[in-house]
C-alpha positions as MATLAB code, in Angstrom:
seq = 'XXXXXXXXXXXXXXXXXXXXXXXXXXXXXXXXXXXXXXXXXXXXXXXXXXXXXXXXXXXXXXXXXXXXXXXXXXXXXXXXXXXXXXXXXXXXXXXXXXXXXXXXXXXXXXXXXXXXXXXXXXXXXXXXXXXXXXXXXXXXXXXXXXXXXXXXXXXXXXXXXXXXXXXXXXXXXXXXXXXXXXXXXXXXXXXXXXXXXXXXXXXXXXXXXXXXXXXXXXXXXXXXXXXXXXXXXXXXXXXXXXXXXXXXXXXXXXXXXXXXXXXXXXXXXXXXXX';
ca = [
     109.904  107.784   62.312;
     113.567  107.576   63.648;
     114.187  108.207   67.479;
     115.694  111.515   66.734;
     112.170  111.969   65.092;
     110.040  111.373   68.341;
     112.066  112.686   70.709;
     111.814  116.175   69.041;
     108.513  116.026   69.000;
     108.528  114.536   72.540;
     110.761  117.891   73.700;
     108.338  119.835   72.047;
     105.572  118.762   74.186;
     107.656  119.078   77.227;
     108.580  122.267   76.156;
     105.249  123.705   75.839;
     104.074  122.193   79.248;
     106.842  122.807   81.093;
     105.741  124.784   84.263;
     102.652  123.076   84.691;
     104.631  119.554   84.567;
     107.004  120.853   87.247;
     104.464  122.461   89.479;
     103.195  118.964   89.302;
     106.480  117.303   90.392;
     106.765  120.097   93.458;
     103.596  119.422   95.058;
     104.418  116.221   94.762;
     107.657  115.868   96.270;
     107.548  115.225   99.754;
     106.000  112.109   99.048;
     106.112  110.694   95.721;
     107.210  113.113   93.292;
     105.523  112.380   89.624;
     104.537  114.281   86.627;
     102.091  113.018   83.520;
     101.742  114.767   80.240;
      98.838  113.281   78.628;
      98.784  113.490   74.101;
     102.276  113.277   74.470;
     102.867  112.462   70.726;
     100.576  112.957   67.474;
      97.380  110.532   67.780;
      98.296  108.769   64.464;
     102.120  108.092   65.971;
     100.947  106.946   69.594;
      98.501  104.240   67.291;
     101.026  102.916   65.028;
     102.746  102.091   68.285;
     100.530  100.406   69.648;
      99.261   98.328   66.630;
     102.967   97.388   66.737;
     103.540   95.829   70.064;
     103.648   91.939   69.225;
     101.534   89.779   70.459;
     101.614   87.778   73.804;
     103.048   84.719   72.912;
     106.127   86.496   71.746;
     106.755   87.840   74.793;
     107.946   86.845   77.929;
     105.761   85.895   80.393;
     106.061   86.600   84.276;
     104.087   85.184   86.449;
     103.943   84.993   90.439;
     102.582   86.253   93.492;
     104.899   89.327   92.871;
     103.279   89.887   89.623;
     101.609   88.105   86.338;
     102.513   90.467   82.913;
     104.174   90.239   79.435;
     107.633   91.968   78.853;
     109.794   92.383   75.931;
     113.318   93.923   76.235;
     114.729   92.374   73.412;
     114.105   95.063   70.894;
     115.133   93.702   67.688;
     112.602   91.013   67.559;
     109.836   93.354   67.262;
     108.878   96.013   64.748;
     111.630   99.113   64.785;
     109.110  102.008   65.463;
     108.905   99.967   69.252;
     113.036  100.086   69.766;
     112.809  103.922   68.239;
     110.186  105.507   71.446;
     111.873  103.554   73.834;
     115.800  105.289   72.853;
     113.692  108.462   71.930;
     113.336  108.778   75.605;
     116.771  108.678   75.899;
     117.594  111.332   73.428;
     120.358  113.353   75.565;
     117.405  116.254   75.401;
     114.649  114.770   76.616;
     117.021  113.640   79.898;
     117.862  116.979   80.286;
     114.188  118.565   80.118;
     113.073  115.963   82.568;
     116.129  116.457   85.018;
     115.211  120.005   84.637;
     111.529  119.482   85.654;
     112.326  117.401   88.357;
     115.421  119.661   89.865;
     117.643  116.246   89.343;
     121.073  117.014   88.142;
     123.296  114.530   86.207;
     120.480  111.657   85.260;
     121.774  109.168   82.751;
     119.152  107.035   80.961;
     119.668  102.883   80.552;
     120.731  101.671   76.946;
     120.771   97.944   78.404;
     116.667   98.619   79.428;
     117.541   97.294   82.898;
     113.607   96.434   83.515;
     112.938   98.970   80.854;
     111.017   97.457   77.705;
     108.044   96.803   76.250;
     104.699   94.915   78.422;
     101.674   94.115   78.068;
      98.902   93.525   80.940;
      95.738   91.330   79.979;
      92.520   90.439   82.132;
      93.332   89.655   85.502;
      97.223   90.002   85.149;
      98.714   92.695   87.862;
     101.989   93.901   89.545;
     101.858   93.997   93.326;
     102.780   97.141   95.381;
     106.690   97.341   95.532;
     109.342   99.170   95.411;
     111.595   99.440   92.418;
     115.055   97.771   92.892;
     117.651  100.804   94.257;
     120.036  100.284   91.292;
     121.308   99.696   88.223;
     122.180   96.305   86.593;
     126.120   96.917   88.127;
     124.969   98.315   91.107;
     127.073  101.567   90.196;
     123.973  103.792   89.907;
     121.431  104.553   91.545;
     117.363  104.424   90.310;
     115.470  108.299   90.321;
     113.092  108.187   87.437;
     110.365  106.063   86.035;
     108.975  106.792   82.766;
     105.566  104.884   81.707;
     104.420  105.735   78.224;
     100.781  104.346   77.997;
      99.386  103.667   74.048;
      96.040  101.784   74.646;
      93.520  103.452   72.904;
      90.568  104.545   74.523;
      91.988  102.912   77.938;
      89.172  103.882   80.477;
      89.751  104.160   84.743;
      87.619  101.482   85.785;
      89.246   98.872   82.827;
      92.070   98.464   86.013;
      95.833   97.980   84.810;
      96.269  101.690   86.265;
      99.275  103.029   87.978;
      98.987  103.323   91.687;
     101.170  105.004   94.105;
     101.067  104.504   97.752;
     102.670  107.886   99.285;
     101.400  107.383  102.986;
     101.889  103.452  102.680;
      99.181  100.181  102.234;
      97.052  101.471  105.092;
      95.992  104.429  103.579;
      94.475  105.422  100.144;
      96.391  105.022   96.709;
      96.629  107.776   93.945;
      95.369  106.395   90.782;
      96.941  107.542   87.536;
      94.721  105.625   84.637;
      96.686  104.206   81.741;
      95.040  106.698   79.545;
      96.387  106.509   75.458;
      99.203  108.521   74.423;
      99.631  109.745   78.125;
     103.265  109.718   80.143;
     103.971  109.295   83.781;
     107.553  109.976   85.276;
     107.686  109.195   88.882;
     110.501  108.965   91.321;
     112.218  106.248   92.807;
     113.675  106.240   96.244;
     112.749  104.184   99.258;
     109.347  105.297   99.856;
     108.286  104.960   96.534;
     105.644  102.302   96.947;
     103.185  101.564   93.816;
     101.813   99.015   92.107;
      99.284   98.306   88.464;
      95.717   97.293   89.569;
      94.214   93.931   88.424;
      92.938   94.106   84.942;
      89.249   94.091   84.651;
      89.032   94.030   80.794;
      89.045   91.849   78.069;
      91.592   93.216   75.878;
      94.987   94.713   76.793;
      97.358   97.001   78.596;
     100.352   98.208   76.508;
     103.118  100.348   78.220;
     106.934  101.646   77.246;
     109.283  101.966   79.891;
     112.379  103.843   80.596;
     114.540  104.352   83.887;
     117.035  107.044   84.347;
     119.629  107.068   86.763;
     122.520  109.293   89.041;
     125.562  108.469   90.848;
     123.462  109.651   94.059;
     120.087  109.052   95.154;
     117.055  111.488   95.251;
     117.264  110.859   99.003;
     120.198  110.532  101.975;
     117.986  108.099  103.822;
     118.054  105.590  100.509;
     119.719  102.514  101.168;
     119.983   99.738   98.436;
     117.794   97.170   97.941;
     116.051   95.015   95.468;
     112.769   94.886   94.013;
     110.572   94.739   97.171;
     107.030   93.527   96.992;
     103.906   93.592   98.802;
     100.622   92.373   98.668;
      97.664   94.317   98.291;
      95.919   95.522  101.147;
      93.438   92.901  101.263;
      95.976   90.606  100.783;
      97.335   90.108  104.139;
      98.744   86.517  103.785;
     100.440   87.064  100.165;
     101.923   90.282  101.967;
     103.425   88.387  104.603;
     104.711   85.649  101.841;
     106.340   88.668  100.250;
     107.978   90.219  102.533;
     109.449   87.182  103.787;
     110.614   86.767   99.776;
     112.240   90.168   99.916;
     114.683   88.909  103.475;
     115.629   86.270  101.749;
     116.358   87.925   98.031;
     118.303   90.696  100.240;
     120.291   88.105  102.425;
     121.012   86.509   98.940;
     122.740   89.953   98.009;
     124.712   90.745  100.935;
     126.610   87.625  100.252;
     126.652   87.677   95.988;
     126.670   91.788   95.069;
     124.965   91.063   91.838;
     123.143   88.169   92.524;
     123.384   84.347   91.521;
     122.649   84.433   88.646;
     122.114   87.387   85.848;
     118.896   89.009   85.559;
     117.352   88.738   82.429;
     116.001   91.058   82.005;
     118.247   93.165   79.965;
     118.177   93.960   76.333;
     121.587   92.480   74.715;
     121.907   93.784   71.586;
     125.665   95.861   71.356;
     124.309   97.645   67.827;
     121.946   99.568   69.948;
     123.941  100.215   72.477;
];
């Protein structure tokens, strides 16, 4: 199937659930707003999916005290049906069914997969709490919506690799989302947006697709730019100190160099699919 393909069937799904997904976002607001829609696609699509994402050692590993997964971003090196999802998301009516769900006018989604991409979690990997970097790649636009599409099969809670979200901060008690098959999670991003994927405690893997959309303002007026800002883990106290120390220095780096010393990577450059 062809983007145009999935995302109708995509806006179909969002169609049908659409009060109940943005009675979800409400009572979420004040802290972290976030939706999830889980059988988001046919059973036999999400699988095919997921058979497809290639393994490890074609990816890119990353691997620090920030965080230790596999991520792909350069589409065309994998099979098509991977590159199709992630631009379904970005169907022009899919943006506009999520900005409506989420009250967020004017979103734009990422062709260049800023971040975005394909990854993969295995046992023991993890991605520290932290906050999602402010901005796009320019620094022109600003970050509002994450969109995880999970497409492990039979993915179970305590396996770990789940989505966590820290709305009242590291001293008090996460929301766990599990990575559940064929599920999506969009969250917002603004400066209190604090989560994190929990140690994997399985031998297999953790597949995701992920999409950000953007806007020329941020969700909040109290969001200030800044880059990708982690901590550690609660019991963590050292590594947290170690990374917030890493985050002074990355954001004294960028008052001097606006986009950084170097580029970042981690963006898919491929001009045919833009």
């Amino acid at each position: 199937m062809n983007r145009l393909d999935l995302a109708s069937l995509i806006l179909l799904n969002l169609e049908k659930h659409f009060h109940v997904l943005k009675e979800q976002y409400i009572a979420s607001e004040k802290a972290i707003g976030f939706f999830y829609l889980d059988d988001l696609l046919p059973s036999e699509i999400a699988l095919k999916i997921y058979t497809s994402f290639p393994d490890s050692k074609d990816l890119v590993l990353k691997k620090s005290l920030r965080e230790d997964k596999y991520i792909g971003v350069q589409m065309n090196l994998y099979p098509s049906i991977l590159e199709e999802i992630i631009y379904a998301f970005q169907d022009e009516r899919i943006v506009k069914i999520v900005g409506e769900i989420c009250s967020i006018e004017s979103l734009q989604p990422d062709v260049n997969l800023y971040a975005g991409g394909i990854s993969k979690m295995e046992e023991n990997q993890f991605l520290n709490p932290h906050l999602d970097n402010s901005h796009d790649k320019d620094r022109t636009l600003w970050r509002v919506l994450n969109l995880l599409y999970y497409t492990t099969p039979d993915w179970q809670e305590h396996y770990g690799g789940n989505l966590e979200l820290w709305p009242n901060g590291l001293d008090h008690s996460q929301i766990t989302i599990t990575s559940k098959f064929n599920r999506l999670v969009v969250m917002a991003t603004h400066n209190k947006s604090l989560h994190s994927v929990s140690p994997v405690k399985f031998n297999g893997f953790r597949s995701c697709v992920s999409n950000y959309y953007f806007s020329n303002n941020p969700l909040s007026n109290s969001d200030t730019f800044h880059v990708t800002s982690f901590r550690g883990r609660p019991e963590n106290r050292f590594i947290d100190f170690l990374l917030k120390t890493d985050t002074k220095i990355r954001m004294s780096i960028r008052k001097i160099f606006k986009n950084g010393i170097k580029e970042n990577p981690h963006v898919y450059k491929n001009k045919e699919a833009q």
